[in-house]
N, C-alpha and C positions, 0 to 999 in steps of 0.2 A: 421958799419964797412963793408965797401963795398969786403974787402977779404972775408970775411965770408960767399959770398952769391954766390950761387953756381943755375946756369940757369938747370932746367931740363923738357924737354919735353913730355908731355903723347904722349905713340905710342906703339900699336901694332906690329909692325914690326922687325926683329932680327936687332939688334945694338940699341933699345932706351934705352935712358941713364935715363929715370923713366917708370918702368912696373906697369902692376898691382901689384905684388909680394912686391915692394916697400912701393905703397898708402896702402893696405891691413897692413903691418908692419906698419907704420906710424899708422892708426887709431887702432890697435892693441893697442897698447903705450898710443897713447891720450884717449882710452876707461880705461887704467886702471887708469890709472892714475884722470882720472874727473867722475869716471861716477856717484861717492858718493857724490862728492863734493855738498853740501846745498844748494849752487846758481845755479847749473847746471841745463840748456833748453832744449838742445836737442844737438845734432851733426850736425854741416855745413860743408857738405861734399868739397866743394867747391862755391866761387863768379863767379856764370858769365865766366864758360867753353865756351871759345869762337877759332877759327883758329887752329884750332889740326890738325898738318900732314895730307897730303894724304892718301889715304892706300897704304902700302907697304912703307910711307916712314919716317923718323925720326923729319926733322923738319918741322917747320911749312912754308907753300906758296903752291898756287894753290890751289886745291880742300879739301875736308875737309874732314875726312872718320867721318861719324856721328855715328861710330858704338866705337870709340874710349872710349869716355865719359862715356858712358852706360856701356859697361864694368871694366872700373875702377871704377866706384859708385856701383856694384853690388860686386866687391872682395872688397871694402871697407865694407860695409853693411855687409858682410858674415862675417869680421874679427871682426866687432862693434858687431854683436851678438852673435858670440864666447863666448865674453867677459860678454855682458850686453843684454839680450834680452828682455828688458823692454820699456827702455828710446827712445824718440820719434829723429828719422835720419830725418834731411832736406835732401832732392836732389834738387838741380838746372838741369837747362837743356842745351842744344847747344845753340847755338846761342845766347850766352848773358843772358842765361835765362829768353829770350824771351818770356813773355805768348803769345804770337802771332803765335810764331814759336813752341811750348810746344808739340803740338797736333801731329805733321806732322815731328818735326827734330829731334827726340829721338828714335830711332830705338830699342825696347827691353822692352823700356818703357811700362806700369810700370813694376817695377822690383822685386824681390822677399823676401820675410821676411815680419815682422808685423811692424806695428808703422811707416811708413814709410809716410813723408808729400812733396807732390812735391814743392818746390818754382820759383816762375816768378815773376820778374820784368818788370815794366810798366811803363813809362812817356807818355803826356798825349801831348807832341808836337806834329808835323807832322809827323817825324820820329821816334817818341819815345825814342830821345838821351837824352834829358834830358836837354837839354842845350840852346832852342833856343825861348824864352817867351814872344814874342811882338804879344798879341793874331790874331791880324790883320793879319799878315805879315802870320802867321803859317793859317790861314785859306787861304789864298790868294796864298799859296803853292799848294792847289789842289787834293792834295792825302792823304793819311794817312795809316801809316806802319800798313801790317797786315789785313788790309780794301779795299786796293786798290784805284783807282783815285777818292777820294770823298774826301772833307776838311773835317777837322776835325768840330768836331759841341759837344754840351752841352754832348752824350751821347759816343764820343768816347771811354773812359776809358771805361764804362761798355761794348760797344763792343767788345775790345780788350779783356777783361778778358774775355767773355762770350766766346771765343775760348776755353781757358784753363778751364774754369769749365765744361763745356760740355765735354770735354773729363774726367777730374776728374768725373766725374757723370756717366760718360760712363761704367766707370771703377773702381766705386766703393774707390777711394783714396779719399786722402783729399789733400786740396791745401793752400797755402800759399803766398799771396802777400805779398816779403819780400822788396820788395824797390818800394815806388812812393812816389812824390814830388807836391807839388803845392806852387806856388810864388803868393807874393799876392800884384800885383801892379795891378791888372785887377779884378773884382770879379768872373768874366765870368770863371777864371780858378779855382777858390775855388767852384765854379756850379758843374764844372766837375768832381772835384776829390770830392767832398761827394756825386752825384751822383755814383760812381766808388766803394768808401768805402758801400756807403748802398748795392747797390750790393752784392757787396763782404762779407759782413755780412749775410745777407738774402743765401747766398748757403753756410755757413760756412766754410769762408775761410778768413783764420787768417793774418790781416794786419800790415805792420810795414813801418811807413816814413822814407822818406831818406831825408838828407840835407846835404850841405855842412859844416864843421863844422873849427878850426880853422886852421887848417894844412892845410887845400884846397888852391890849390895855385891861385887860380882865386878869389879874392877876393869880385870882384861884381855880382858873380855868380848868376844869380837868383835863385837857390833854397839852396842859402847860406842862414845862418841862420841870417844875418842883413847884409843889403846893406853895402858894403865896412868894414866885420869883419874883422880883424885882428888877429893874436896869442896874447894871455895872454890878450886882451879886455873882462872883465865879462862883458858883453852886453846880458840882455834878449833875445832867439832869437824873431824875430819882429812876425817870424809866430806862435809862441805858444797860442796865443788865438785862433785862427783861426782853428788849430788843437783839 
């Protein structure tokens, strides 16, 4: 019910319409509320914090104030431990939760209290969207997000993260690859991404896939879970061996 949904922006600045005071409330609530509960993982603080206000202003266009984020995940964190100073807080970062960007667009970072796991996401494209799988085409693009003008090759992915562990390592946190994908019409790209996973095992940093699933409205997505799924089709997805 589209009245029901109410637009509200992170901003620093006098007039935003979501403060910290708000997020901090908010996970106050959801901490009492879950924090017993028998299935319960941890806290995701937020997906993919990305285009927050300038400084000084409320919404979002032009520059980005990267100090916004950071401080909303820290009065979140402080209100979750209020509550529960046990259970393990995800943070994502700027930029998409870019592990590319993890190291360099998080200003505050890391942040303060126990149990805290940073998460980044990674595709394994040229640009790391997610979206663009004709292995050829994406090496023959020439650069690669995060790396700079070199094509991507067998050992991108673990490049890419070896940004964000080195700073994890730097810094004594832990990290978390909570979204990467691999399509599996090429095998070149299942190379890459269990190269990327053992990686990512090897400096203990906990992985979770991502795929299109059946509400994705792109149906031939390639990191959908069978070429052309549809809603309500039980179809295996095609990549689960693979995985």
């Amino acid at each position: 019910d589209s009245s029901q949904v109410q637009l509200r922006i992170c901003a620093l600045a006098p007039g935003a319409t979501l403060t910290p005071a708000h997020f901090a409330d908010l996970w106050t609530r959801v901490a009492q509320k879950w924090k017993d509960h028998p299935g319960f993982g941890g806290y995701g603080l937020m997906n993919e914090p990305h285009e927050l206000p300038a400084a000084g202003a409320i919404v979002s266009g032009g520059s980005e104030d990267l100090t916004i984020w950071p401080t909303f995940a820290q009065a979140a964190i402080d209100a979750i431990r209020a509550v529960d100073p046990v259970n393990p807080i995800y943070v994502g970062g700027n930029q998409w939760s870019s592990a590319m960007a993890h190291a360099t667009q998080n200003p505050g970072f890391p942040l303060q209290r126990d149990n805290l796991i940073y998460e980044v996401h990674m595709s394994l494209d040229a640009s790391s969207a997610g979206y663009a799988f004709d292995y050829d085409t994406e090496v023959a693009k020439g650069y690669s997000a995060g790396l700079g003008n070199v094509p991507i090759d067998q050992d991108t992915g673990v490049n890419r993260l070896k940004l964000a562990t080195d700073w994890a390592t730097a810094n004594g946190v832990k990290l978390a690859l909570t979204e990467i994908g691999m399509p599996i019409d090429d095998v070149r790209w299942q190379t890459m991404f269990e190269r990327a996973v053992s990686f990512a095992l090897q400096h203990g940093v906990e992985v979770y896939t991502w795929m299109g699933g059946a509400h994705w409205t792109i149906h031939n997505y390639a990191l959908n879970q069978t070429a052309g799924f549809h809603q309500n089709e039980t179809l295996e997805p095609s990549v689960s061996g693979a995985l």
